[in-house]
mmCIF file as gemmi writes it, N, C-alpha and C atoms, coordinates in Angstrom:
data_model
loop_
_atom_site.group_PDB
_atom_site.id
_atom_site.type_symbol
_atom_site.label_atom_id
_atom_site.label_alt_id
_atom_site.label_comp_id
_atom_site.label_asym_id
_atom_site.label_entity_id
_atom_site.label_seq_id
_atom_site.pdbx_PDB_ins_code
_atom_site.Cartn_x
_atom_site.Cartn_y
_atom_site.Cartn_z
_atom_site.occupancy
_atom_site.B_iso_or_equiv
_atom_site.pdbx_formal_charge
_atom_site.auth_seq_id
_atom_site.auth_asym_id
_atom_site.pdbx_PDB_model_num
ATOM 1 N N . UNK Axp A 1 ? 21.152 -32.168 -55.706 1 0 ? 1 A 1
ATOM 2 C CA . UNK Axp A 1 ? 19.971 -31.394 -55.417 1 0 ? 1 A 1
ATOM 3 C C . UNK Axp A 1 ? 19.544 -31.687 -53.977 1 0 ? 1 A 1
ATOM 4 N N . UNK Axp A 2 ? 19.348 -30.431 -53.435 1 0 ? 2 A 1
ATOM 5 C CA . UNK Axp A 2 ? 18.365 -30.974 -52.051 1 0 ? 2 A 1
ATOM 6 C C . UNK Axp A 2 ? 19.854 -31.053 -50.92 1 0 ? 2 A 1
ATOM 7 N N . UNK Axp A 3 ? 21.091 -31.08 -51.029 1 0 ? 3 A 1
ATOM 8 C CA . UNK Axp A 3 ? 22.281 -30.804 -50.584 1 0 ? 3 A 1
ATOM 9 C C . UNK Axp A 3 ? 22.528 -29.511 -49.724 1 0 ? 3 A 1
ATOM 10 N N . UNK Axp A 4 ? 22.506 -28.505 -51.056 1 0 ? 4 A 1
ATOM 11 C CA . UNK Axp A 4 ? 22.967 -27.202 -50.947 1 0 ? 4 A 1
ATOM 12 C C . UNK Axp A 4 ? 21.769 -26.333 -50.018 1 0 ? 4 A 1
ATOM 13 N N . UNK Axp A 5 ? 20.089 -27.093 -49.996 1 0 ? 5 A 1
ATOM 14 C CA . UNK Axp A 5 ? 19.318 -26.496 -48.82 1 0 ? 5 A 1
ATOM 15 C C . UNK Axp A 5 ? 19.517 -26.511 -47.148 1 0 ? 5 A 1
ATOM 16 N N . UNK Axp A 6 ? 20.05 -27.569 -47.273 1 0 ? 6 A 1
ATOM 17 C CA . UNK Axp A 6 ? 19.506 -28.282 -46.194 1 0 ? 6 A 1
ATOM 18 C C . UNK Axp A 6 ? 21.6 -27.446 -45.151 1 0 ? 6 A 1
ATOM 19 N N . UNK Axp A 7 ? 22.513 -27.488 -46.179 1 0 ? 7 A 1
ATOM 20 C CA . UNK Axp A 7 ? 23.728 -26.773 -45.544 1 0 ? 7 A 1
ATOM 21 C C . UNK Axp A 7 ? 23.228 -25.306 -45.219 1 0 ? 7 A 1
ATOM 22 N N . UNK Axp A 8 ? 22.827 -24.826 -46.288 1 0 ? 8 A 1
ATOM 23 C CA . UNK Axp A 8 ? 22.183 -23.358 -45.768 1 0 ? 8 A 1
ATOM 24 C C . UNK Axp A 8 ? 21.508 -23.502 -44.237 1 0 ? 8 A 1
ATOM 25 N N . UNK Axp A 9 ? 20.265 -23.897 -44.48 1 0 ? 9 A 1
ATOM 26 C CA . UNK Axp A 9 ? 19.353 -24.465 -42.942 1 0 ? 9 A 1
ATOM 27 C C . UNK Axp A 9 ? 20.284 -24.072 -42.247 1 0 ? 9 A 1
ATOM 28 N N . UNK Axp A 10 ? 21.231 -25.348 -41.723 1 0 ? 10 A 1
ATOM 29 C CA . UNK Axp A 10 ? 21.709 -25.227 -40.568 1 0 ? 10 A 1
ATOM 30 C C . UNK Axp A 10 ? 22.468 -24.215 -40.268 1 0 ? 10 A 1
ATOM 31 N N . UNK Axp A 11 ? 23.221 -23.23 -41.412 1 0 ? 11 A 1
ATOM 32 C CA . UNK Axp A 11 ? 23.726 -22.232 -41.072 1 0 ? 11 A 1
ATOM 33 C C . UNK Axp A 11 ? 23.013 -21.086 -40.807 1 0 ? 11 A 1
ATOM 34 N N . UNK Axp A 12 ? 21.698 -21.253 -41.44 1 0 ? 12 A 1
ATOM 35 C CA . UNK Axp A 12 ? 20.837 -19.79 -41.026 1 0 ? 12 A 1
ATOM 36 C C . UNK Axp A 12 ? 19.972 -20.429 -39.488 1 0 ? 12 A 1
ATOM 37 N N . UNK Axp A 13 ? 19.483 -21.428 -39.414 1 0 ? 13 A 1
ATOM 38 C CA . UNK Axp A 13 ? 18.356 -22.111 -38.179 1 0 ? 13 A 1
ATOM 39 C C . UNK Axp A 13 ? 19.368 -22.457 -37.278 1 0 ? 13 A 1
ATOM 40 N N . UNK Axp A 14 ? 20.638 -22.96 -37.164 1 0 ? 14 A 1
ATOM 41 C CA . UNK Axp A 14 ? 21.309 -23.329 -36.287 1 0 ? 14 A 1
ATOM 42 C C . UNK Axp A 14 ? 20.309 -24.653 -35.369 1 0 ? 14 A 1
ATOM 43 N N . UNK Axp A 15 ? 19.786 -25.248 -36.618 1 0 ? 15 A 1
ATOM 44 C CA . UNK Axp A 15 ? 19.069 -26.389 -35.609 1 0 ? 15 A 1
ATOM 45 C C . UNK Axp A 15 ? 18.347 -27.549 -37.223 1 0 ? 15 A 1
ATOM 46 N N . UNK Axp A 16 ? 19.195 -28.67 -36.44 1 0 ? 16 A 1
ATOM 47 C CA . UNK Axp A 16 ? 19.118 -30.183 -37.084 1 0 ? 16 A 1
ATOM 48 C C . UNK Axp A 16 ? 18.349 -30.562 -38.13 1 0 ? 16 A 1
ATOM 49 N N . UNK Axp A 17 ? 17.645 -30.664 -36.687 1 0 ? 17 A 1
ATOM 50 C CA . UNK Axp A 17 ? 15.938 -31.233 -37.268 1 0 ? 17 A 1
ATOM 51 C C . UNK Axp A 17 ? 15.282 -30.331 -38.616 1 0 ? 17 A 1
ATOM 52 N N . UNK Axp A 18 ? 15.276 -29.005 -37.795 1 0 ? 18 A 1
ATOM 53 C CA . UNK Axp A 18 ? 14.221 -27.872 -39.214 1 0 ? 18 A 1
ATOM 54 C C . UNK Axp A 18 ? 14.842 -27.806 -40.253 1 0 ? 18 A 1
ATOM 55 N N . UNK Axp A 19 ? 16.171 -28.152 -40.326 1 0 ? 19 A 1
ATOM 56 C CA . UNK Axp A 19 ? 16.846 -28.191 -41.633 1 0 ? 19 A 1
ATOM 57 C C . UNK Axp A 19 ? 16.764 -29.292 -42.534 1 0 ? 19 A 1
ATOM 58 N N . UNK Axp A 20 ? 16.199 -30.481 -41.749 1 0 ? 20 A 1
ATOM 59 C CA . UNK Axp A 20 ? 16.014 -31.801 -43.108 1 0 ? 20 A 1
ATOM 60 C C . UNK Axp A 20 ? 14.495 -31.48 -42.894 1 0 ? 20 A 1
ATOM 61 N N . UNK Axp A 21 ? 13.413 -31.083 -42.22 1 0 ? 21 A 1
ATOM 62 C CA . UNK Axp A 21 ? 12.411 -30.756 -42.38 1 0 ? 21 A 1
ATOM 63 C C . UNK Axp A 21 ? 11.686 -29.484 -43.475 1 0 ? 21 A 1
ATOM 64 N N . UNK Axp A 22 ? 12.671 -28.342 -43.213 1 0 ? 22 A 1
ATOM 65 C CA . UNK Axp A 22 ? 12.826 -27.462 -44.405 1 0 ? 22 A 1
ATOM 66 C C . UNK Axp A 22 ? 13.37 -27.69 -46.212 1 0 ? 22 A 1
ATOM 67 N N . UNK Axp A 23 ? 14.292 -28.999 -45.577 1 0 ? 23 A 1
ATOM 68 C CA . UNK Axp A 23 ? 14.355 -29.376 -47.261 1 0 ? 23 A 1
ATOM 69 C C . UNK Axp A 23 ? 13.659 -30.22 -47.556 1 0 ? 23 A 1
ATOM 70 N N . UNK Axp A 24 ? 13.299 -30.86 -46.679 1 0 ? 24 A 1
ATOM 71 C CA . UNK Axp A 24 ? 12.372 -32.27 -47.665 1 0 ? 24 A 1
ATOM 72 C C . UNK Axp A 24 ? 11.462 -31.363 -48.255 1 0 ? 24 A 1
ATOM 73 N N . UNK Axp A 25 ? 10.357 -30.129 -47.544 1 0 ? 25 A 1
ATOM 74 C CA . UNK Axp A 25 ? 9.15 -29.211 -48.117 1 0 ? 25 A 1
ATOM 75 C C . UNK Axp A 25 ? 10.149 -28.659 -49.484 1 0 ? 25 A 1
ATOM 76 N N . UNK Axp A 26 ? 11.124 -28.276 -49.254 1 0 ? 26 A 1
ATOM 77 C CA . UNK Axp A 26 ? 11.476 -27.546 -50.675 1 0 ? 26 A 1
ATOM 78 C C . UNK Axp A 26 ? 11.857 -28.241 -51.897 1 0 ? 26 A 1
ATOM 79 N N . UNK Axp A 27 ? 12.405 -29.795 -51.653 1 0 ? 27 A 1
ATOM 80 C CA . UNK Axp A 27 ? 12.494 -30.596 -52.535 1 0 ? 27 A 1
ATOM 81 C C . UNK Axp A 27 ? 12 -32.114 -53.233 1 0 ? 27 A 1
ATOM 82 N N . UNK Axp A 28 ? 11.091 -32.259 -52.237 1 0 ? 28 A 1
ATOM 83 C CA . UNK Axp A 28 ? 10.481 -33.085 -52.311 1 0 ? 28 A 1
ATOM 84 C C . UNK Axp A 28 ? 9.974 -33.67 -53.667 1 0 ? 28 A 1
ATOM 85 N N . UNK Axp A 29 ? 9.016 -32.609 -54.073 1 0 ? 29 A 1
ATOM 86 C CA . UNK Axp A 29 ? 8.216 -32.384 -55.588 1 0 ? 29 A 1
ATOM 87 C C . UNK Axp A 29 ? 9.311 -32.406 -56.276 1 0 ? 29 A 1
ATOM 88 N N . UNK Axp A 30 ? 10.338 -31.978 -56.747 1 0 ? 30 A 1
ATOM 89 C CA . UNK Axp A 30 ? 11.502 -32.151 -57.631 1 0 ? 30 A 1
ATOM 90 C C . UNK Axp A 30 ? 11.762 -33.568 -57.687 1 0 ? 30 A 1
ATOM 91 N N . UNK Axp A 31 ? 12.339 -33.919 -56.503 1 0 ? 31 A 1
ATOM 92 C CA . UNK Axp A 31 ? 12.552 -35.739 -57.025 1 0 ? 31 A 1
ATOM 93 C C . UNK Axp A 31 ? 11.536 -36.504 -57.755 1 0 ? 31 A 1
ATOM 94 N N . UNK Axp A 32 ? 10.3 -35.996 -57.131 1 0 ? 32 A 1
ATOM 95 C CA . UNK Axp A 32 ? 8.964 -36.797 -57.975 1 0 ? 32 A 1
ATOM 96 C C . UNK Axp A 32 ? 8.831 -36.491 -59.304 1 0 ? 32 A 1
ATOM 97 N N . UNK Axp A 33 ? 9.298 -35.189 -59.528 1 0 ? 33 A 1
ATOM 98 C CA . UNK Axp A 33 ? 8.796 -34.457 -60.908 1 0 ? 33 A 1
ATOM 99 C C . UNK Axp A 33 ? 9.956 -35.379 -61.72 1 0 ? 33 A 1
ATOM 100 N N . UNK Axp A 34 ? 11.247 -35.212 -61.356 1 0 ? 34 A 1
ATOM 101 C CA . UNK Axp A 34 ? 12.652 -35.897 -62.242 1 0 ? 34 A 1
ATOM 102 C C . UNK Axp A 34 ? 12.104 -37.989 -62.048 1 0 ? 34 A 1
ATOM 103 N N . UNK Axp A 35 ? 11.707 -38.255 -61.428 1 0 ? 35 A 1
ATOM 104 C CA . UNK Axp A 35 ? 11.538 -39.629 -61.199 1 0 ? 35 A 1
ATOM 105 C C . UNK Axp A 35 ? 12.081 -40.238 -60.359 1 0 ? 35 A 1
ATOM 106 N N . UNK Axp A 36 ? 12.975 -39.695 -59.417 1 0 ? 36 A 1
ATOM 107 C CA . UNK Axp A 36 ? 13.829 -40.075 -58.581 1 0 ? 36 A 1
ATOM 108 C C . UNK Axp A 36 ? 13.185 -41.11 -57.133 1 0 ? 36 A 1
ATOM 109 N N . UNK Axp A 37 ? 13.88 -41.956 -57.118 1 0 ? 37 A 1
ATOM 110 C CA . UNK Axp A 37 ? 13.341 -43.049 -55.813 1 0 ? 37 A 1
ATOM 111 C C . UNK Axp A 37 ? 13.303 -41.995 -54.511 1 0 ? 37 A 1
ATOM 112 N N . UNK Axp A 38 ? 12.473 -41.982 -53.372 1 0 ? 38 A 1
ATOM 113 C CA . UNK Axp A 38 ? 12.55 -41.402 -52.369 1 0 ? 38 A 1
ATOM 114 C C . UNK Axp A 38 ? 13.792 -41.727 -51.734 1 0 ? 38 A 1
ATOM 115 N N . UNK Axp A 39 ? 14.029 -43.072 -51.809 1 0 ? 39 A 1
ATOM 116 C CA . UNK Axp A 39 ? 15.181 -43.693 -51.033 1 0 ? 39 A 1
ATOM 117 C C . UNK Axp A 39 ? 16.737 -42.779 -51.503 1 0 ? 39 A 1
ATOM 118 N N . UNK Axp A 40 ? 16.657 -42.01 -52.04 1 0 ? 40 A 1
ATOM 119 C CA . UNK Axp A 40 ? 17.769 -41.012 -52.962 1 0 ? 40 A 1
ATOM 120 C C . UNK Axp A 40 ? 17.608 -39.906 -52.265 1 0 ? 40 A 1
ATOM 121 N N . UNK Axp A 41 ? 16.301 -39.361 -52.282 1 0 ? 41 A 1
ATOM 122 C CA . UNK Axp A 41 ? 16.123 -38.17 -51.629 1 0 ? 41 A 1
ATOM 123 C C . UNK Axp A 41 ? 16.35 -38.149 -50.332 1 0 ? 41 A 1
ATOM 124 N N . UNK Axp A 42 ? 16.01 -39.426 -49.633 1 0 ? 42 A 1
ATOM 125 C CA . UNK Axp A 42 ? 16.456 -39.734 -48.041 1 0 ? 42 A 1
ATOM 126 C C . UNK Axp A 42 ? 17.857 -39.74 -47.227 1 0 ? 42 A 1
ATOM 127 N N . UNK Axp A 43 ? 18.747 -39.993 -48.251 1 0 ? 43 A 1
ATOM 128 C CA . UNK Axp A 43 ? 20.143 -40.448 -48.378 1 0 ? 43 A 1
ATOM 129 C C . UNK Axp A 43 ? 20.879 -39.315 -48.911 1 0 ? 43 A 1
ATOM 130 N N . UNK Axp A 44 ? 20.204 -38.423 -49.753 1 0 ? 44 A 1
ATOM 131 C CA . UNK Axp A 44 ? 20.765 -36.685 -50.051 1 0 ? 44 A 1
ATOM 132 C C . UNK Axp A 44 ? 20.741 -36.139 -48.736 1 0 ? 44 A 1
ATOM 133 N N . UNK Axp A 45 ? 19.26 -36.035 -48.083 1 0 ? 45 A 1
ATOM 134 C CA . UNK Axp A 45 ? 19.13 -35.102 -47.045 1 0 ? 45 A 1
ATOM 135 C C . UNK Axp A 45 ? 20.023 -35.877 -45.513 1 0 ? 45 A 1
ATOM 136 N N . UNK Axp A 46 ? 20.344 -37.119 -45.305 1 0 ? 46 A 1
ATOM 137 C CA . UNK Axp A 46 ? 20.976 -37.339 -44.677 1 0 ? 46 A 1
ATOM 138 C C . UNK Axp A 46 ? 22.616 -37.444 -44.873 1 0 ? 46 A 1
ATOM 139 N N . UNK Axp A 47 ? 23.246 -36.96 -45.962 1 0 ? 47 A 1
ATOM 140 C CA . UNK Axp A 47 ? 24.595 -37.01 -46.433 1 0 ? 47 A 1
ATOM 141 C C . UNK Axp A 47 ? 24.795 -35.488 -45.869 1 0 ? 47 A 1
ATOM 142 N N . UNK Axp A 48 ? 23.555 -34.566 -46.109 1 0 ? 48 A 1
ATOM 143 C CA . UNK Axp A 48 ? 24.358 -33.509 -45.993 1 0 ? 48 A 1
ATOM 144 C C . UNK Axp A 48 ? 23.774 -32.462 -44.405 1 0 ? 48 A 1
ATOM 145 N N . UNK Axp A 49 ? 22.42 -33.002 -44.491 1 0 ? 49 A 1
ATOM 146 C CA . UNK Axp A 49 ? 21.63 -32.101 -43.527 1 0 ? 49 A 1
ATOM 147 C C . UNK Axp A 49 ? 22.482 -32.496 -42.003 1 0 ? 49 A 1
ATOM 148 N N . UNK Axp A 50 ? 22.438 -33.983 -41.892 1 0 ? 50 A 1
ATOM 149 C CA . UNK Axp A 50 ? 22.835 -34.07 -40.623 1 0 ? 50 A 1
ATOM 150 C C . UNK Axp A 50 ? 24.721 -34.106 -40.27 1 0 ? 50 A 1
ATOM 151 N N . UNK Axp A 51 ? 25.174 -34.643 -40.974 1 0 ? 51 A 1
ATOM 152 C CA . UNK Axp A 51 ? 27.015 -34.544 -41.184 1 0 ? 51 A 1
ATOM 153 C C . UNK Axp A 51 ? 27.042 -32.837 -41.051 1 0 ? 51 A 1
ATOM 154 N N . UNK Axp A 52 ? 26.619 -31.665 -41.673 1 0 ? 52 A 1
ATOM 155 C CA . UNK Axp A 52 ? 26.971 -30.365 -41.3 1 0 ? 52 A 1
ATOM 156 C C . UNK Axp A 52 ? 26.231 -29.784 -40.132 1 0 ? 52 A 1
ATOM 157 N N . UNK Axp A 53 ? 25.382 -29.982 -39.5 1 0 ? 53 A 1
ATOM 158 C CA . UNK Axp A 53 ? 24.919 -29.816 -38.774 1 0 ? 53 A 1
ATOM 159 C C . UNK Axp A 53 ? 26.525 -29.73 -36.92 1 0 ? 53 A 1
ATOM 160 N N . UNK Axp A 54 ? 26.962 -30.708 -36.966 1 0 ? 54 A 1
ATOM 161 C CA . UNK Axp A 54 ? 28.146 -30.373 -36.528 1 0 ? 54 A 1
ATOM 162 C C . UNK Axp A 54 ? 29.496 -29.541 -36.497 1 0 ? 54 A 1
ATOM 163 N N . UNK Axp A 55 ? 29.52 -29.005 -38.116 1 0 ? 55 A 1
ATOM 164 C CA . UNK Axp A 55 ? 30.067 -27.892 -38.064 1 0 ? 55 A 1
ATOM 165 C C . UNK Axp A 55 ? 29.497 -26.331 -37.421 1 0 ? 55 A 1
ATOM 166 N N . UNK Axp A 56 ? 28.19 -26.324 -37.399 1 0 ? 56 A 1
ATOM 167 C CA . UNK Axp A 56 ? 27.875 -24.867 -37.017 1 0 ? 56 A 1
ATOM 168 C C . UNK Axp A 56 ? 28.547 -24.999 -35.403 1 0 ? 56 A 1
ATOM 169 N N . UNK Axp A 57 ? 28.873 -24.376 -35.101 1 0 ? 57 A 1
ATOM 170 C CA . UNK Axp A 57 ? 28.94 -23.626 -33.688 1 0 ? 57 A 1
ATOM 171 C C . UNK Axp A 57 ? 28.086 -23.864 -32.659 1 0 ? 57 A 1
ATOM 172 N N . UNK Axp A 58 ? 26.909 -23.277 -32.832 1 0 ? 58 A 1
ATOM 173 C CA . UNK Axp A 58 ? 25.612 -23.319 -32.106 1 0 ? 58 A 1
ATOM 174 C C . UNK Axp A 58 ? 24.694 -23.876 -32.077 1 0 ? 58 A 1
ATOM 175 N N . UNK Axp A 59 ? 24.756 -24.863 -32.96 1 0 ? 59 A 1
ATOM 176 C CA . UNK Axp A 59 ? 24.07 -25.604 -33.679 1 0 ? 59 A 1
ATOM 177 C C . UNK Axp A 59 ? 23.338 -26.842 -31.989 1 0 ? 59 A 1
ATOM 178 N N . UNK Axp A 60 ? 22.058 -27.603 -32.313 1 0 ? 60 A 1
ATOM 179 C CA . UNK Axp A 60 ? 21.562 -28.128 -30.904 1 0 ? 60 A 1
ATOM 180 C C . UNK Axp A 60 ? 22.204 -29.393 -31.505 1 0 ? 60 A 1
């Protein structure tokens, strides 16, 4: 969860940052709601937001 946003992001924003900023707002409440440690949610959005972020093209 919180993966598959943050790859979109960078393919539609073509930019880093707004893409782990755009998923933390969209998933945030989910980890809390399931019980999940933040430290999980931190380590989702950095497995995927910033590692693809180098594949886009145009990406900053």
């Amino acid at each position: 969860m919180g993966s598959d946003g943050s790859i979109d992001a960078n393919l539609i924003l073509c930019e880093q940052y707004m893409s782990i900023v755009m998923t933390r707002k969209m998933y945030s409440q989910a980890y809390r709601d399931k019980g999940l440690h933040a430290k999980n949610f931190s380590r989702a959005l950095e497995d995927s937001a910033t590692v693809t972020a180098n594949l886009v093209p145009k990406n900053s």
